[in-house]
C-alpha atoms as one frame of an Amber mdcrd trajectory, in Angstrom:
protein
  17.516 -15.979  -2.890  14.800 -18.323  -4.654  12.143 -15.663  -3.303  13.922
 -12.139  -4.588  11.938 -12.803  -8.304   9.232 -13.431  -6.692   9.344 -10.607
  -4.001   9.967  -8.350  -6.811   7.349  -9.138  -8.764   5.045  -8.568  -5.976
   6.684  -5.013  -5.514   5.981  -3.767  -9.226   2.511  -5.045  -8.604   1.711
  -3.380  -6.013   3.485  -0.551  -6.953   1.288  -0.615 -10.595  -1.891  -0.765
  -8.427  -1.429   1.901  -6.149   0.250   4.593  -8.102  -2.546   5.726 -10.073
  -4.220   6.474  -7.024  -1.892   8.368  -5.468  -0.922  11.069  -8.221  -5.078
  11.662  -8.840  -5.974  15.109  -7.109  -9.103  14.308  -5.418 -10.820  17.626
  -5.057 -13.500  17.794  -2.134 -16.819  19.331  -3.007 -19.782  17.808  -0.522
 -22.986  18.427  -2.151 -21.048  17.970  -5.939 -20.140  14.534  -4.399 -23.269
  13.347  -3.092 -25.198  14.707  -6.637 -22.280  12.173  -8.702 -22.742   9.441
  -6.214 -26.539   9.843  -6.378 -26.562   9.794 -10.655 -23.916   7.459 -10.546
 -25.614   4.497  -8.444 -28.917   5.300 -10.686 -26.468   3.905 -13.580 -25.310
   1.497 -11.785 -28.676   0.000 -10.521 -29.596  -0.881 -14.258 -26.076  -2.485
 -15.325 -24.840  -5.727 -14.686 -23.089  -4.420 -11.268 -26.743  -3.281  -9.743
 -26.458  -6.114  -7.084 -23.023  -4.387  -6.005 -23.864  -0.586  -6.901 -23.831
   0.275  -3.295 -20.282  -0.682  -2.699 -19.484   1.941  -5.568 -17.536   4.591
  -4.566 -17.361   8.318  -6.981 -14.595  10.660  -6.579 -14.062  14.516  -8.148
 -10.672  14.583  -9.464  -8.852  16.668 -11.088  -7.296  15.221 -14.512  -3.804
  16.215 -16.251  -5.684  15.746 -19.575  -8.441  18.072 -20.949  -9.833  14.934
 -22.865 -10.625  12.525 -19.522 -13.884  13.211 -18.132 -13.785   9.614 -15.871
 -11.871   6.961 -15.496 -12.509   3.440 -13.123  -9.249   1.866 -12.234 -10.875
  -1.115 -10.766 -11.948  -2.139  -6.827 -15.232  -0.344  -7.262 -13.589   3.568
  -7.584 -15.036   5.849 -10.596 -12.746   8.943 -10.751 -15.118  11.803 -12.171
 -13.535  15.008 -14.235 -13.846  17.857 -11.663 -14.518  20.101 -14.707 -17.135
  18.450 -15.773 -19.121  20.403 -13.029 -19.094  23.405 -14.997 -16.113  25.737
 -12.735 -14.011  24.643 -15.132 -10.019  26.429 -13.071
């Protein structure tokens, strides 16, 4: 029983890492994808994270909100606004 706080805990972090993730509609658009991960590392290479840049990964996705056009929520994942390619749905 000493553990069940602790186990919990554990849970709701987990939980808090991996939920973002999994409500983000990742839309798949190949040559969009490799054109953001190309611009992308090019920012990358002159910011503090240039010795890491290649472990970067970019996805298309497709917001809730009008007003987000990226968002990082940490492990080296940048979630891009898919309407920010100019289809806008």
């Amino acid at each position: 029983m000493k553990n069940k706080p602790v186990t919990i805990l554990f849970l709701l972090l987990l939980c808090s890492c991996l939920l973002p993730t999994l409500f983000l509609p990742i839309i798949t658009d190949p040559p969009l994808e490799a054109f953001i991960t190309e611009e992308g590392s090019k920012i990358l290479e002159v910011s503090e994270n240039a010795p890491k840049a290649a472990l970067y990964k970019f996805f298309l996705v497709k917001f809730p909100r009008e007003d987000i056009l990226g968002l990082s929520l940490g492990e080296r994942r940048i979630f891009i606004a898919e309407r920010v390619r100019g289809r806008e749905s």
